[in-house]
C-alpha positions as CSV (number, residue, x, y, z in Angstrom):
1,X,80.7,104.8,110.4
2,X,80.9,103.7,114.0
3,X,78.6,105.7,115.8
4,X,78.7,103.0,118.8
5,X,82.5,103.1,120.9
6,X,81.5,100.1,122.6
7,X,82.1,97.4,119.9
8,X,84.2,94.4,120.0
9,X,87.6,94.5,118.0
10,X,88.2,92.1,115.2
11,X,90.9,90.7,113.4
12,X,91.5,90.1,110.0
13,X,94.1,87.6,110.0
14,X,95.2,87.3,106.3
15,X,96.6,90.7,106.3
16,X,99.5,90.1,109.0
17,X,102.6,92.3,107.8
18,X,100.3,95.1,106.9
19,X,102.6,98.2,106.2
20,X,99.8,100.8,105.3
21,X,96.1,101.2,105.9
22,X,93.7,104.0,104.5
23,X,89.7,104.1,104.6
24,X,87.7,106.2,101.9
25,X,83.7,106.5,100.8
26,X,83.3,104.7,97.6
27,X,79.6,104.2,95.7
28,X,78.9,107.9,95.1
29,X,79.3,108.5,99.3
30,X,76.9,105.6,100.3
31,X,79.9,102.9,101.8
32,X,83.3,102.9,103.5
33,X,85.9,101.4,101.7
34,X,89.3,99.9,104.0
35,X,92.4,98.9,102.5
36,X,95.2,97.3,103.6
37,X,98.4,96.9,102.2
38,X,101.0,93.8,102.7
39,X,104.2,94.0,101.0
40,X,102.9,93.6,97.1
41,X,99.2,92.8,97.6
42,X,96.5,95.3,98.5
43,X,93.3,94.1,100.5
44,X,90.3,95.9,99.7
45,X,87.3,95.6,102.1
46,X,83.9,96.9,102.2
47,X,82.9,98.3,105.8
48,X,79.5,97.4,107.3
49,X,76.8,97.3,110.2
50,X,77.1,93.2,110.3
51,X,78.2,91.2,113.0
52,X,82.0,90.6,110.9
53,X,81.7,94.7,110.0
54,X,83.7,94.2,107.2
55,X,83.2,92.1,103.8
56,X,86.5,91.6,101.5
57,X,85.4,92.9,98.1
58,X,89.1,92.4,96.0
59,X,92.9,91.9,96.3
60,X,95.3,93.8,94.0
61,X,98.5,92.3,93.2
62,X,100.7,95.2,92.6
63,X,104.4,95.6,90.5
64,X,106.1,96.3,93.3
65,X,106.6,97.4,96.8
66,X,103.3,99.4,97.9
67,X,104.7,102.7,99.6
68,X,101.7,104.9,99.8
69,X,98.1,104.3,99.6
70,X,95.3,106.9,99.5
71,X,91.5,106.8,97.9
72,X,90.6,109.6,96.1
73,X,87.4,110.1,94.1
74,X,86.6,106.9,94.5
75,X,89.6,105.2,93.1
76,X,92.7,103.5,95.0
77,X,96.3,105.5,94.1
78,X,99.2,103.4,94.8
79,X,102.7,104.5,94.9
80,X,105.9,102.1,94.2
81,X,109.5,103.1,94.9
82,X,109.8,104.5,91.2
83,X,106.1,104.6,89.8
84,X,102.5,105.4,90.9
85,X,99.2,103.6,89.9
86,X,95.2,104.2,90.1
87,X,93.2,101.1,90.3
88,X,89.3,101.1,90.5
89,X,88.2,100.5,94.0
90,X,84.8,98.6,92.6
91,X,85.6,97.5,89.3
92,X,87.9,94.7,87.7
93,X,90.8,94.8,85.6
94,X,94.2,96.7,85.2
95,X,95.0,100.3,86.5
96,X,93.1,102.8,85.3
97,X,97.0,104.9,84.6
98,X,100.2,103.9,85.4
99,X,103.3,106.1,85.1
């Protein structure tokens, strides 16, 4: 994605507490998804060649505390203390399973 190593850092100061972060290619390959995760919310950003480089596409509210995150095939897994869910990275709506 960043084929340039002389570009400016930014913040992204809503997601202060962040415990875990994970990137993954969403859209069949064609974009780089970043998520963040802060306590029971997940922030779900779109990376990009703009001036901000990043666009924040969702926020998941999750059950509980979020203590792994990971994209695979183009979907979000999330694991709680006792549990696991797989939300849809581009879609809306409720996890796609839940155990």
């Amino acid at each position: 994605m960043l084929e340039n190593d002389k570009v400016e850092c930014i913040k992204l100061e809503e997601n202060r507490g962040c415990s875990l972060i994970c990137t993954g290619l969403v859209g069949q390959g064609t974009s780089v998804s970043l998520c963040i995760a802060c306590k029971r919310t997940i922030y779900v950003y779109e990376l990009n060649k703009t001036k901000q480089r990043c666009r924040r596409m969702k926020e998941v509210t999750c059950p509980g505390l979020v203590q792994y995150i990971v994209i695979c095939n183009e979907r979000l897994c999330v694991g709680y203390p006792s549990s696991f869910a797989i939300y849809s990275i581009q879609g809306d709506g409720a996890p796609v399973g839940k155990l």
